[in-house]
N, C-alpha and C positions, 0 to 999 in steps of 0.2 A: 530290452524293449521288445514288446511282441514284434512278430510281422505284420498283422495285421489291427491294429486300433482301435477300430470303429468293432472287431469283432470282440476282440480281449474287452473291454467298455462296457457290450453289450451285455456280455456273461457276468464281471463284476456287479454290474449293477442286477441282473437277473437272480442272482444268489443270495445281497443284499436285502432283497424282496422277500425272495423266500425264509433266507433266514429271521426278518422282521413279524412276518407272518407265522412261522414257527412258534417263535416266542410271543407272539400275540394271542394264538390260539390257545399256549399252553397257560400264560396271564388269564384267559378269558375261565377256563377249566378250574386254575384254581382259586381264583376270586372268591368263591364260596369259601374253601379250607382260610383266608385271609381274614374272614371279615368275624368279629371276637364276638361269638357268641356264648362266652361263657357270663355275660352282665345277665342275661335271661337263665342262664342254668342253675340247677340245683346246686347244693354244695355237693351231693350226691357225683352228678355226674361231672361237676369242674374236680371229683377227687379220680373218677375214673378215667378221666383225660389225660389228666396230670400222671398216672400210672401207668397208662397204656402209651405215651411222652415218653419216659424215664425206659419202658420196657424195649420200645423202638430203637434209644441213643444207646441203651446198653447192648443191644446185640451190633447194630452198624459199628462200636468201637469196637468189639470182637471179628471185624475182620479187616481184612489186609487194606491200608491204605489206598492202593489203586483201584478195589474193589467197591470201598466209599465213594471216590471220586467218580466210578462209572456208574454206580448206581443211582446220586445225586445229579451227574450231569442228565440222564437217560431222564430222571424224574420235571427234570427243568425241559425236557424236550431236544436237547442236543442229538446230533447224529451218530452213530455208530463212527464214524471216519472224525468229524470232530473229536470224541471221547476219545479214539484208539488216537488223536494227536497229542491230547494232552497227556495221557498213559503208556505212549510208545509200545500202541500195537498197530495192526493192520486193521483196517476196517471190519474184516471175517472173524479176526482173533477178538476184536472187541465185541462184536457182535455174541461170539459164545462164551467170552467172561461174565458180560452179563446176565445172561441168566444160568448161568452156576452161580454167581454172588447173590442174583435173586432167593435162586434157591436154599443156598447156603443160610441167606438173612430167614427165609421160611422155617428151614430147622431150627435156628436158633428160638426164633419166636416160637415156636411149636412147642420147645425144648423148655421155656418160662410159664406155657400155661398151666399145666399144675400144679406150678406153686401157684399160683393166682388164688 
């Protein structure tokens, strides 16, 4: 039990907050990407979607499974210290996983556009 109560209390629920608001901001951001606007699109561009889809899953399956998990949490809005809990690193360490996994997904996509 903490020593003190009323402060342990204060923080859970302070954190709670934030984190609800985290994930509401990052819900509000991508509302647009959710909502199916391929009923109004071409077949044109539902076939470049659907390609530029298939191009995206095939390089994140090209890298290292904890490098998925940080890049998708990061993308969901999670914290550097949350991620580095669920991947077993430090907060620092995850911090610069992610963007070499960034960067790595960059080359790979980079690496697919001329075949396009």
């Amino acid at each position: 039990m903490p020593d003190n109560i009323g402060a342990w209390l204060f923080r859970v629920c302070g954190n709670l907050i934030a984190s609800r608001g985290r994930r509401t901001s990052v819900a509000d951001r991508m509302r647009s990407l959710l909502i199916d606007r391929d009923t109004a699109a071409s077949p044109e561009t539902r076939a470049i979607r659907a390609e530029e889809t298939t191009l995206v899953r095939r390089a994140l399956a090209d890298l290292p499974a904890d490098a998925r998990v940080a890049l998708l949490m990061a993308a969901e809005g999670y914290s550097a210290a949350e991620i580095g809990l669920a991947i077993g690193r430090t907060s620092n360490a995850t911090s610069t996983y992610i963007c070499r996994a960034r960067l790595r997904l960059r080359e790979l996509l980079a690496a697919e556009e001329p075949a396009r």
